[in-house]
Biotite code that builds the C-alpha atoms (Angstrom):
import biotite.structure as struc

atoms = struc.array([
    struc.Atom([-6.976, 22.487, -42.878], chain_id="A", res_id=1, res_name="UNK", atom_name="CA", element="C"),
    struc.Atom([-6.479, 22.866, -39.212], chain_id="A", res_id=2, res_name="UNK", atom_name="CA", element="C"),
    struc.Atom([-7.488, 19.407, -38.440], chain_id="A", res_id=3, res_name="UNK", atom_name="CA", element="C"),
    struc.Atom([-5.438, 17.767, -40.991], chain_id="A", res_id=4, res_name="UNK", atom_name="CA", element="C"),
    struc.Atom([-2.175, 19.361, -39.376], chain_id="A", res_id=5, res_name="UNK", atom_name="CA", element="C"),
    struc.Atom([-3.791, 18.511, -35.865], chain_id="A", res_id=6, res_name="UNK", atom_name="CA", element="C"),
    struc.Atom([-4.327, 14.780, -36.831], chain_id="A", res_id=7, res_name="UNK", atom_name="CA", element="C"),
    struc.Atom([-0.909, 13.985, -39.152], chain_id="A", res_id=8, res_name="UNK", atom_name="CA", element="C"),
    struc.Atom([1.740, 15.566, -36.210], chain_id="A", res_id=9, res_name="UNK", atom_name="CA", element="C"),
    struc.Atom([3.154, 12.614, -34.146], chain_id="A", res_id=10, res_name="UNK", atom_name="CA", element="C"),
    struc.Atom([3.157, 12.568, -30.729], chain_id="A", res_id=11, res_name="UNK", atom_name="CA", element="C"),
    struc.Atom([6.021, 10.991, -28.704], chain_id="A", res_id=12, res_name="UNK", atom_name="CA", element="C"),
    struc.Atom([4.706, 7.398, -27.725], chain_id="A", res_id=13, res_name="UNK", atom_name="CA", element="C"),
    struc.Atom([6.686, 5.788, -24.696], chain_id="A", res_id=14, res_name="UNK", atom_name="CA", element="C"),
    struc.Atom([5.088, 2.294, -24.551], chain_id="A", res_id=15, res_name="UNK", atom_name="CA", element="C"),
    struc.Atom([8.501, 0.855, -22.303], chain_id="A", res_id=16, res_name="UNK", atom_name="CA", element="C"),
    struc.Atom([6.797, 1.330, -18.592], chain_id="A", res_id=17, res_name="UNK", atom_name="CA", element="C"),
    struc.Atom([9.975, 0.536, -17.465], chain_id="A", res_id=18, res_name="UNK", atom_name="CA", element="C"),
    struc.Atom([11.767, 3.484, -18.351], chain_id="A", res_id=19, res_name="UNK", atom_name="CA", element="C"),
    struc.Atom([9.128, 5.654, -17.193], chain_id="A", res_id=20, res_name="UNK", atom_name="CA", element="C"),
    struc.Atom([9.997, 7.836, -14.146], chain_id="A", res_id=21, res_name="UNK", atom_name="CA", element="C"),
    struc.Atom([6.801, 8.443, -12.298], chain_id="A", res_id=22, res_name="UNK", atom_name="CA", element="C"),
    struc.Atom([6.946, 11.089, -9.340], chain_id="A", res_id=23, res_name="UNK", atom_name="CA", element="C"),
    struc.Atom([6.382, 10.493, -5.818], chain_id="A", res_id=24, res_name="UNK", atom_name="CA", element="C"),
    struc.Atom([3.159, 10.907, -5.574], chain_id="A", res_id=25, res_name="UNK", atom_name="CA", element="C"),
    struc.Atom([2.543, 8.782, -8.358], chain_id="A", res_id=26, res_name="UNK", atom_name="CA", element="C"),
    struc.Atom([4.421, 5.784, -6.928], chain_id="A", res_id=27, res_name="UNK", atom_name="CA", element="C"),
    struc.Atom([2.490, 6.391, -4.036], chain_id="A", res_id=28, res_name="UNK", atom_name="CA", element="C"),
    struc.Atom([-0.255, 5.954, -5.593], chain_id="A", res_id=29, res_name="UNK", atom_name="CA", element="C"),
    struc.Atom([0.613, 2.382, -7.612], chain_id="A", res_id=30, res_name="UNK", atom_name="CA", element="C"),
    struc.Atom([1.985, 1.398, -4.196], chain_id="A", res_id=31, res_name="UNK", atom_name="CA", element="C"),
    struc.Atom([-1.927, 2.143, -2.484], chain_id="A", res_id=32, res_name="UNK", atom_name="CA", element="C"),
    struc.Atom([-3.570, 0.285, -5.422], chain_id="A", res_id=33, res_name="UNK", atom_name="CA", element="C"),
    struc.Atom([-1.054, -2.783, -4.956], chain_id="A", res_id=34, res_name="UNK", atom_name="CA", element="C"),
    struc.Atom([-1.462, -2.875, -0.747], chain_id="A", res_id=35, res_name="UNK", atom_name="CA", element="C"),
    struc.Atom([-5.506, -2.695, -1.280], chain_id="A", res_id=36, res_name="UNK", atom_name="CA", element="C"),
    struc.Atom([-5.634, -5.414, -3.485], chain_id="A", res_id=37, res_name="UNK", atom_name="CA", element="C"),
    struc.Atom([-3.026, -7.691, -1.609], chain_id="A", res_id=38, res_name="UNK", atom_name="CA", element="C"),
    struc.Atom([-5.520, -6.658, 1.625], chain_id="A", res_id=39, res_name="UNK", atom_name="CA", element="C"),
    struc.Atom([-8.315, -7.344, -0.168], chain_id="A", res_id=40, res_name="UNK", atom_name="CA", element="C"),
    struc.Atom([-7.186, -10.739, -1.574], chain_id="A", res_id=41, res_name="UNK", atom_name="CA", element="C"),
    struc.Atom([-5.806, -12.157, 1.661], chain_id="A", res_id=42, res_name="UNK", atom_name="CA", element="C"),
    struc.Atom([-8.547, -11.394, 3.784], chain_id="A", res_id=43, res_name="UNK", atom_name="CA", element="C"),
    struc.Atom([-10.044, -14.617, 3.788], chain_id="A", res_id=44, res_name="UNK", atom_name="CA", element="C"),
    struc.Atom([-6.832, -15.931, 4.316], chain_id="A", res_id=45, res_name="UNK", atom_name="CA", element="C"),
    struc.Atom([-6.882, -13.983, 7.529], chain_id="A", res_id=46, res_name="UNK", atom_name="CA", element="C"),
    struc.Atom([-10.567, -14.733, 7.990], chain_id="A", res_id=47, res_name="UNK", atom_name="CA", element="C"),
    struc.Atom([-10.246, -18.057, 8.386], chain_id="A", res_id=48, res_name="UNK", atom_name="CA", element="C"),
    struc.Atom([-6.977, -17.951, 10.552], chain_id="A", res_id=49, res_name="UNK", atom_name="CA", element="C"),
    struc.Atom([-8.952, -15.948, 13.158], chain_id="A", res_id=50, res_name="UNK", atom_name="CA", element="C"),
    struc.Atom([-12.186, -18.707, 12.447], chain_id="A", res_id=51, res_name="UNK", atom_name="CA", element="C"),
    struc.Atom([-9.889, -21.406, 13.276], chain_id="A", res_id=52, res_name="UNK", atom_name="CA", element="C"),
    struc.Atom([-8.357, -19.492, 16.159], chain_id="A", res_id=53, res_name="UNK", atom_name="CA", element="C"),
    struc.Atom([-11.823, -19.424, 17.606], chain_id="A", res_id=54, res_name="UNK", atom_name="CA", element="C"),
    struc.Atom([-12.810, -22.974, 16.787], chain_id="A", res_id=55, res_name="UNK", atom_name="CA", element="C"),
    struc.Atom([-11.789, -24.953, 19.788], chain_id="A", res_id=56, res_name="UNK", atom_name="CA", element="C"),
    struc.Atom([-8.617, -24.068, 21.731], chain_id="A", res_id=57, res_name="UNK", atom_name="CA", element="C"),
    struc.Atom([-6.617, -27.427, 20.092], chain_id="A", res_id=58, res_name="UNK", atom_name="CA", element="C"),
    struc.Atom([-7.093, -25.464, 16.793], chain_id="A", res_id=59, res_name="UNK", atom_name="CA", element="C"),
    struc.Atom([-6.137, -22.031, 18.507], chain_id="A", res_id=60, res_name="UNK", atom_name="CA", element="C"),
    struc.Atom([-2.765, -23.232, 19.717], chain_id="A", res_id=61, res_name="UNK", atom_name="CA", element="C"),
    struc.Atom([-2.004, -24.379, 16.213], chain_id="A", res_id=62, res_name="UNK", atom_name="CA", element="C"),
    struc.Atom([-2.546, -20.806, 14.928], chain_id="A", res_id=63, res_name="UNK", atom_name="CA", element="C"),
    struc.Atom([-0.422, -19.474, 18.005], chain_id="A", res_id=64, res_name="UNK", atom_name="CA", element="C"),
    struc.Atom([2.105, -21.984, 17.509], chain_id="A", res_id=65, res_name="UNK", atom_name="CA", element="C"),
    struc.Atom([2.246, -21.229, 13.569], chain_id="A", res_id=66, res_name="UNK", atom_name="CA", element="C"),
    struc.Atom([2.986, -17.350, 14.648], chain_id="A", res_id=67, res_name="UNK", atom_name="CA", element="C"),
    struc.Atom([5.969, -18.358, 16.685], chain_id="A", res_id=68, res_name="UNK", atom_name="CA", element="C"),
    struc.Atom([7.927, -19.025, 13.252], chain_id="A", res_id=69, res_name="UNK", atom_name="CA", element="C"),
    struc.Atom([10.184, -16.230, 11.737], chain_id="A", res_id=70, res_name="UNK", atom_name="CA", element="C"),
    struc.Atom([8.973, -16.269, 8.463], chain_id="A", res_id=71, res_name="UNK", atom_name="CA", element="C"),
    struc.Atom([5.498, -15.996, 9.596], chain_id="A", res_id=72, res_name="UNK", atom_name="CA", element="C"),
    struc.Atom([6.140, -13.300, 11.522], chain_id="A", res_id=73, res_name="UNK", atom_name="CA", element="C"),
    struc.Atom([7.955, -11.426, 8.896], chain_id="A", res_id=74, res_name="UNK", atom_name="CA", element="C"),
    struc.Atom([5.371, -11.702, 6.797], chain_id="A", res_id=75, res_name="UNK", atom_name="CA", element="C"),
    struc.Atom([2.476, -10.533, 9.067], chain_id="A", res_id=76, res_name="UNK", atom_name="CA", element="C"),
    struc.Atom([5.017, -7.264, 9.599], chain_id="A", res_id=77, res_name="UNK", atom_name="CA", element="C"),
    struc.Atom([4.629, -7.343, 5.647], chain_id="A", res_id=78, res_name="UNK", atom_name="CA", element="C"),
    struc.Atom([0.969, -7.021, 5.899], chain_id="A", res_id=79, res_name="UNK", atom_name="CA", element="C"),
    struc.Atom([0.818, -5.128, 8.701], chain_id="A", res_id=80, res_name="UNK", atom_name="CA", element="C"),
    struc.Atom([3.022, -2.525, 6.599], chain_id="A", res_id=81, res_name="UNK", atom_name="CA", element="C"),
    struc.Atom([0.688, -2.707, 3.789], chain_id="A", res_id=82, res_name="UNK", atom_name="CA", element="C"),
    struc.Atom([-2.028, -2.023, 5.775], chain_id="A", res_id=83, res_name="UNK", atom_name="CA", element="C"),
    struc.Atom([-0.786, 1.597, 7.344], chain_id="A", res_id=84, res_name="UNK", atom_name="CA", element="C"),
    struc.Atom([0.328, 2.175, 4.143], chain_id="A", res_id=85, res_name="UNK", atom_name="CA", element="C"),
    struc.Atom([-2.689, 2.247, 2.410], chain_id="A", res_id=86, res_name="UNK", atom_name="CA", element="C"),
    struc.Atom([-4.636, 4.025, 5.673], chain_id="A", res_id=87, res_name="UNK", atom_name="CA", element="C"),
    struc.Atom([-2.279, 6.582, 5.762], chain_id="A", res_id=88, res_name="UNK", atom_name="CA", element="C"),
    struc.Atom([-2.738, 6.939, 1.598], chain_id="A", res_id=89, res_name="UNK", atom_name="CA", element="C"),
    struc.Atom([-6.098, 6.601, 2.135], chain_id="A", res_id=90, res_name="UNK", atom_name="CA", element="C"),
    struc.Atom([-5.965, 9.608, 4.375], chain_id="A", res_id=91, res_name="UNK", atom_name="CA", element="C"),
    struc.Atom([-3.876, 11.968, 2.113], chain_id="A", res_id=92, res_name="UNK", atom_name="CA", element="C"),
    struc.Atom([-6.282, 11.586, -0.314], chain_id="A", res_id=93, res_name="UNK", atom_name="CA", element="C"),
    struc.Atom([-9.244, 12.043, 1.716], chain_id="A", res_id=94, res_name="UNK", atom_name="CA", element="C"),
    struc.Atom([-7.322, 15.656, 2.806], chain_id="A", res_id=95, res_name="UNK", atom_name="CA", element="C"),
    struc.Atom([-6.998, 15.791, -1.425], chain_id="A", res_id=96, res_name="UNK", atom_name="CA", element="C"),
    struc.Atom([-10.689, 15.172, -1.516], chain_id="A", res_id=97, res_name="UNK", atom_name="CA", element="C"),
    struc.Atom([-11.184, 18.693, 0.585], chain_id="A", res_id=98, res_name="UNK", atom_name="CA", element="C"),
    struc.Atom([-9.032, 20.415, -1.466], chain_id="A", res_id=99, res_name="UNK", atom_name="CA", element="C"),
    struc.Atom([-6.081, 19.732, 1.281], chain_id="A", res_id=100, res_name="UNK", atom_name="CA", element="C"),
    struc.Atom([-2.629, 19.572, 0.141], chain_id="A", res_id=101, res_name="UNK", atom_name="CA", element="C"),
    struc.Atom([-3.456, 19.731, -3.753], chain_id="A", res_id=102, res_name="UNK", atom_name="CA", element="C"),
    struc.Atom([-0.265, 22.154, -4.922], chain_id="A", res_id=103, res_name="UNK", atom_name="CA", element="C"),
    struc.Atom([2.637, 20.541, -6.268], chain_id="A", res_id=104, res_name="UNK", atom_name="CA", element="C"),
    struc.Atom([5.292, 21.072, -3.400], chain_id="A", res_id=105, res_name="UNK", atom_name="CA", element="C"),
    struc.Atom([2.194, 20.004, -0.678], chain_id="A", res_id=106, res_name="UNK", atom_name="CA", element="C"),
    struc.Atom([1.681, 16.868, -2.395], chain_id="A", res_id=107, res_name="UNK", atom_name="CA", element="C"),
    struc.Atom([5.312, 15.745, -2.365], chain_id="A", res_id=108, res_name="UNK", atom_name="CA", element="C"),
    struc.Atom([5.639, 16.518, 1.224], chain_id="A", res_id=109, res_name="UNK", atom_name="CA", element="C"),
    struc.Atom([2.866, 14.473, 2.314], chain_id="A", res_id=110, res_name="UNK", atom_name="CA", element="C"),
    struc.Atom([3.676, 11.907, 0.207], chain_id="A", res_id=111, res_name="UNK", atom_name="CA", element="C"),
    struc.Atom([6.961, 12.073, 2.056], chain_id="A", res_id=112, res_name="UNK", atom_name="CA", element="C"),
    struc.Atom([5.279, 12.234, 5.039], chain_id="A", res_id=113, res_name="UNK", atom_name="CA", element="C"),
    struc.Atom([3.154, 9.098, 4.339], chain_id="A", res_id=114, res_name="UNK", atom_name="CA", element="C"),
    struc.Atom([6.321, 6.806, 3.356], chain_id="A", res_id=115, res_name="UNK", atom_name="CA", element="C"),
    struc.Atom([7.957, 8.174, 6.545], chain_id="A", res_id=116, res_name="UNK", atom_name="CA", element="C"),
    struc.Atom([5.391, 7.325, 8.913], chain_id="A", res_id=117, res_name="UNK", atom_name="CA", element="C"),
    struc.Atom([4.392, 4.378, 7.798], chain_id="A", res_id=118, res_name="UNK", atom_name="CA", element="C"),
    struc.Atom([8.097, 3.211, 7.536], chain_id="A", res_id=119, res_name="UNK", atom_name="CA", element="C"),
    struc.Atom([8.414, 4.308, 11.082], chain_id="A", res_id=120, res_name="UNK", atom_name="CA", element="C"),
    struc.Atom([4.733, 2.508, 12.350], chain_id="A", res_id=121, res_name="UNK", atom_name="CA", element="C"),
    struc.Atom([5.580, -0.613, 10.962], chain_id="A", res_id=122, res_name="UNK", atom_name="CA", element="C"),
    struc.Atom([9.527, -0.782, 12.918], chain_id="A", res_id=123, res_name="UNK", atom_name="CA", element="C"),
    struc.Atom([7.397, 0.411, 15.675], chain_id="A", res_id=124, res_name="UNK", atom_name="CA", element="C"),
    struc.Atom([5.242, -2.771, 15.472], chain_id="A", res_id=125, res_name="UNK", atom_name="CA", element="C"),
    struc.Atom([7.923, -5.217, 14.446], chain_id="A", res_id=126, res_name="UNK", atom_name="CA", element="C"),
    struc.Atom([10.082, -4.168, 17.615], chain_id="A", res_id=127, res_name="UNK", atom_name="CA", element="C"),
    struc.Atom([6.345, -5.871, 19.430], chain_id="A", res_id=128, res_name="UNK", atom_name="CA", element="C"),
    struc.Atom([6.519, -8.780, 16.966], chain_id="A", res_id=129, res_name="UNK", atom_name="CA", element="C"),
    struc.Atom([9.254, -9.647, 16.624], chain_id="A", res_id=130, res_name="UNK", atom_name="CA", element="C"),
])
């Protein structure tokens, strides 16, 4: 009889991930999955700028003169964002992983703390690049 009551009472179903509020730590999370598989997918994009850099120096002041442009510049601050963002995830939840930081009010600091310094690494970079 138990079971019956169990299986026939609904259960609020929010299927509109839109309207979903996720924490911080949650974002964060989404936001480390995204940057590793952006890193991931590009690197052979990146590969084969640094093969051709290598190549013969006509080749390598083509790649240096293709970093002089804005755009490409902004974007390599892009990816260079994405990249201490997901080390600097990657190291909150390696502190996680030792039982580090795991109560609620912990976690949202260093996820704070992650966003912050990896906002504050990458203007640190882009005042070098750009």
């Amino acid at each position: 009889m138990a079971d019956t009551a169990i299986r026939t009472k609904k259960r609020p179903k929010n299927l509109d991930i839109m309207s979903i509020r996720l924490p911080l730590p949650g974002v964060l999370s989404i936001i480390h999955r995204l940057t590793g598989a952006a890193l991931f997918i590009l690197l052979p994009v990146f590969l084969w700028l640094f093969e051709r850099s290598l190549a013969t120096p006509e080749t390598f002041a083509e790649v240096k003169a293709l970093g002089n442009h804005l755009i490409v510049r902004l974007i390599l601050l892009g990816f260079i964002w994405f990249y201490i963002q997901h080390f600097l995830t990657g190291l909150r939840y390696l502190l996680i992983d030792l039982h580090k930081g795991v109560e609620l009010e912990a976690a949202r600091f260093s996820t704070k703390v992650v966003f912050a310094a990896s906002t504050t690494l990458m203007l640190v970079i882009g005042a070098f690049i750009l």
